[in-house]
ZAMARGU-4260 file (C-alpha; in steps of 0.2 Angstrom, whole numbers, plus 5000, padded with zeros to 4 digits):
<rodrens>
0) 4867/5046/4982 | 4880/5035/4971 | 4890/5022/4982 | 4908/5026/4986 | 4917/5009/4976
5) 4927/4998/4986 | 4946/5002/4985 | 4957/4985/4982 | 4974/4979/4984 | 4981/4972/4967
10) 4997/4961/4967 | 5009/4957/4953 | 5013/4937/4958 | 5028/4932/4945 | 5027/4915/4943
15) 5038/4911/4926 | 5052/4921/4916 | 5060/4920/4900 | 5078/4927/4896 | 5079/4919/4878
20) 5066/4930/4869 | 5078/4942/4857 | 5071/4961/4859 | 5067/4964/4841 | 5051/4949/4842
25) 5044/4960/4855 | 5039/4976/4842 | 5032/4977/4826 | 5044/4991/4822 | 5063/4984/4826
30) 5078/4997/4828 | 5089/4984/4821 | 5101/4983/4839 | 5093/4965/4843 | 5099/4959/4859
35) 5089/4949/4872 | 5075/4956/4882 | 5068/4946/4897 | 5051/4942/4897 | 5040/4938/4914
40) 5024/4931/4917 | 5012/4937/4930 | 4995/4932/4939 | 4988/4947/4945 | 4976/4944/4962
45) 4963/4961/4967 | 4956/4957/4983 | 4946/4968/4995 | 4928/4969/5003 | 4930/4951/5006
50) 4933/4946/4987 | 4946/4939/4978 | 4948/4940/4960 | 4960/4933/4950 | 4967/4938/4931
55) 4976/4925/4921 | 4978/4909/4927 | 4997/4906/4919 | 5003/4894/4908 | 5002/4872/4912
60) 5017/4862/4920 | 5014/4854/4904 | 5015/4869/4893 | 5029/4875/4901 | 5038/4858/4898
65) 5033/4859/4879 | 5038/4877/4877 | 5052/4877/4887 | 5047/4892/4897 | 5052/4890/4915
70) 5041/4893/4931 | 5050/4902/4946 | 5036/4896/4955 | 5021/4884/4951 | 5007/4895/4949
75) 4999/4885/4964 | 5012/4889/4975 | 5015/4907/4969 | 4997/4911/4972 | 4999/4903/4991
80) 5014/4914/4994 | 5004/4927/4990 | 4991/4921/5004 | 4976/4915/4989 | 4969/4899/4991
85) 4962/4897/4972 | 4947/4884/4979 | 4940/4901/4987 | 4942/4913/4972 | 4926/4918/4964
90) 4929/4925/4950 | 4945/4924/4936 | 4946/4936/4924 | 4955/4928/4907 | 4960/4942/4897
95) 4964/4932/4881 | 4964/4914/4877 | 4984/4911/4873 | 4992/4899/4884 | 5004/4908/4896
100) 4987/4917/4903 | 4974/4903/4903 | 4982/4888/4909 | 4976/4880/4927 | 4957/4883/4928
105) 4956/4865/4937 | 4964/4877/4951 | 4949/4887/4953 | 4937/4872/4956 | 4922/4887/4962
110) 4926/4900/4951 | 4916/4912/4937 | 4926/4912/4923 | 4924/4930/4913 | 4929/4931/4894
115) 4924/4942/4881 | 4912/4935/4867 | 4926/4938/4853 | 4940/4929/4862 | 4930/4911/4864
120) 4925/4913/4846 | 4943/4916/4838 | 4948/4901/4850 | 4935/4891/4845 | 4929/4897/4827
125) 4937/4894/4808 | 4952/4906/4816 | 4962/4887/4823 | 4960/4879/4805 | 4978/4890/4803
130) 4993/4881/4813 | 4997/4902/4814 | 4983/4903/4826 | 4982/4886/4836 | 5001/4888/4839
135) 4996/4904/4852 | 4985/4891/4864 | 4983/4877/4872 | 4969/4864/4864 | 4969/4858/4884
140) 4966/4876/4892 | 4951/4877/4878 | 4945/4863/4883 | 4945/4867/4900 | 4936/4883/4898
145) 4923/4875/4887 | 4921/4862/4899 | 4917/4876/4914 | 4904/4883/4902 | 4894/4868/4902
150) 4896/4867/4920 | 4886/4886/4921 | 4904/4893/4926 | 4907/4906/4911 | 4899/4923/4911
155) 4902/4930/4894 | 4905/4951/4892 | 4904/4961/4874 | 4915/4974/4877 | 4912/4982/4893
160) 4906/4971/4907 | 4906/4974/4926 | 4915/4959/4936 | 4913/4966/4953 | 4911/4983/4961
165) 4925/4994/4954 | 4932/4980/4943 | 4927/4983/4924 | 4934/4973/4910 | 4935/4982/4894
170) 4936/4973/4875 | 4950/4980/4867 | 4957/4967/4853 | 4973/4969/4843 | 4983/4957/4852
175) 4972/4944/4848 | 4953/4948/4843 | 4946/4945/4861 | 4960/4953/4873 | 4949/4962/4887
180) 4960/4974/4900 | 4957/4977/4918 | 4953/4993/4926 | 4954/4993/4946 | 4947/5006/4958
185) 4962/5008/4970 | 4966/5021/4986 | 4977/5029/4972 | 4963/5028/4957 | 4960/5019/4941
190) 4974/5003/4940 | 4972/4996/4923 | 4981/4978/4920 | 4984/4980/4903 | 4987/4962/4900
195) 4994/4960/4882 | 4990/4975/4878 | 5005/4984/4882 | 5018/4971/4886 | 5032/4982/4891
200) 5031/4998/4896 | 5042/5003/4881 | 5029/4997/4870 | 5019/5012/4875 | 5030/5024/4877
205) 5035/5021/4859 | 5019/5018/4852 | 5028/5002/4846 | 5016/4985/4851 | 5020/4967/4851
210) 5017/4957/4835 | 4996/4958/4834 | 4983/4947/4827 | 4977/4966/4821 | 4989/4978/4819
215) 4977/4994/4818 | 4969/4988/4835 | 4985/4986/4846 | 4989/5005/4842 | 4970/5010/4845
220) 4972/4997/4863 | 4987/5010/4869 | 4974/5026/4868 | 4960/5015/4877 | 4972/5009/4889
225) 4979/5026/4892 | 4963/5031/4893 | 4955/5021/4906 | 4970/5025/4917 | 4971/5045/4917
230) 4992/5043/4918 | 5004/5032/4915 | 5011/5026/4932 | 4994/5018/4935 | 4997/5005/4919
235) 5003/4988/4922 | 5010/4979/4908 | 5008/4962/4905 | 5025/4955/4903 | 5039/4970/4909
240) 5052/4962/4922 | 5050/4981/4929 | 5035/4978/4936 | 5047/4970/4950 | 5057/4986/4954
245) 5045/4999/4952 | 5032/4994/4964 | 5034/4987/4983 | 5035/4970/4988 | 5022/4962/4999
250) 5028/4956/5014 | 5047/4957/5010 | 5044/4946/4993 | 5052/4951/4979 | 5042/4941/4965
255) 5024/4947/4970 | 5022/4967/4969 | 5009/4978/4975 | 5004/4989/4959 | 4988/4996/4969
260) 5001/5007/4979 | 5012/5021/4972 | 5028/5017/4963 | 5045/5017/4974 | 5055/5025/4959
</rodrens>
């Protein structure tokens, strides 16, 4: 007899925005009425059975001072509000390598770091002799994430790997050639994080992605992630301010969401 998975809570934690971004950098395909289009950033935290696991880890004080990209919370103090105490998470899920989602791994001083194969070899590999492609990371949060390897504290995955219990990465690429997503067995079913592979919900519904590394693997990424989900309510996008309104606060605060429940509209 197959054990029933577990059945966790997932929060939305907004830690950063960006109201500067003009709508027509945030699709391949522009309609020509450019305007701006605010971007957040999220950390999301999936926690239940007595784990915690976090996906992303933000962008650096010192990557937000040299990108001029503003926090609403320090990451530290975001994941506090949400009651998560990074020294006690054991396992951080980073979906891809750029640096508004891998900065802060000195948080998580106890933590398995999961990335896919791909992502630590486009990072790493003859990919960052172009300025094109170091411009999208950190050197620092590289660094960082090398250094935890050598400290035993990495666990690689090439294309579908199992984190814990109901939590399942999956390699999708396009954004860049590593970018994995998250699918979450909640009360409600599948949750997927999609990371950047669907950054506003817009993107998907128009079939219309983000600038990519790899353009033919972003519009293949929607189907996976659509996939993976079974409808569209239980995708969460990596960047959409909507996340916000759509989902219920926890505990009255309106910068962290819980995208394991149903949506309030």
């Amino acid at each position: 007899m197959t054990a029933e998975l577990p059945r966790y809570e997932i929060l939305a934690v907004r830690y950063g925005t960006s109201s500067a971004r003009p709508a027509s950098q945030n699709f391949i395909m522009s309609d020509g009425h450019d305007g701006p289009m605010p971007m957040d950033f999220y950390i999301w935290v999936i926690r239940g059975e007595g784990r915690t696991v976090v996906v992303d880890t933000g962008f650096s004080s010192a990557a937000s001072s040299r990108r001029n990209r503003q926090f609403v919370h320090a990451p530290a103090e975001a994941l506090a509000q949400a009651g998560v105490d990074p020294a006690t998470v054991g396992d951080v899920v980073i979906t891809h390598l750029h640096w508004d989602h891998s900065g802060n791994m000195d948080l998580f001083a106890n933590a398995t770091f999961h990335i896919q194969d791909r992502e630590m070899a486009q990072a790493t590999g003859r990919c960052i002799c172009h300025k094109w492609f170091r411009r999208q990371s950190e050197v620092d949060d590289v660094v960082a994430l090398v250094k935890n390897l050598y400290a035993g504290r990495v666990t690689f995955h090439d294309g579908e790997g199992t984190v814990a219990p109901g939590v399942t990465v999956h390699l999708v690429g396009g954004h860049t050639g590593g970018l994995q997503i998250v699918r979450v067995n909640t009360a409600r079913g599948a949750v997927v994080l999609a990371s950047d592979a669907v950054h506003y919900w817009q993107n998907l519904a128009e079939q219309n992605p983000f600038p990519p590394t790899n353009v033919m693997a972003a519009l293949e990424a929607f189907r996976k992630v659509e996939d993976l989900a079974g409808d569209r309510d239980r995708i969460i996008p990596g960047h959409d301010p909507l996340v916000l309104s759509r989902f219920p606060p926890l505990r009255g605060n309106l910068d962290i969401v819980r995208v394991d429940l149903a949506p309030v509209a």
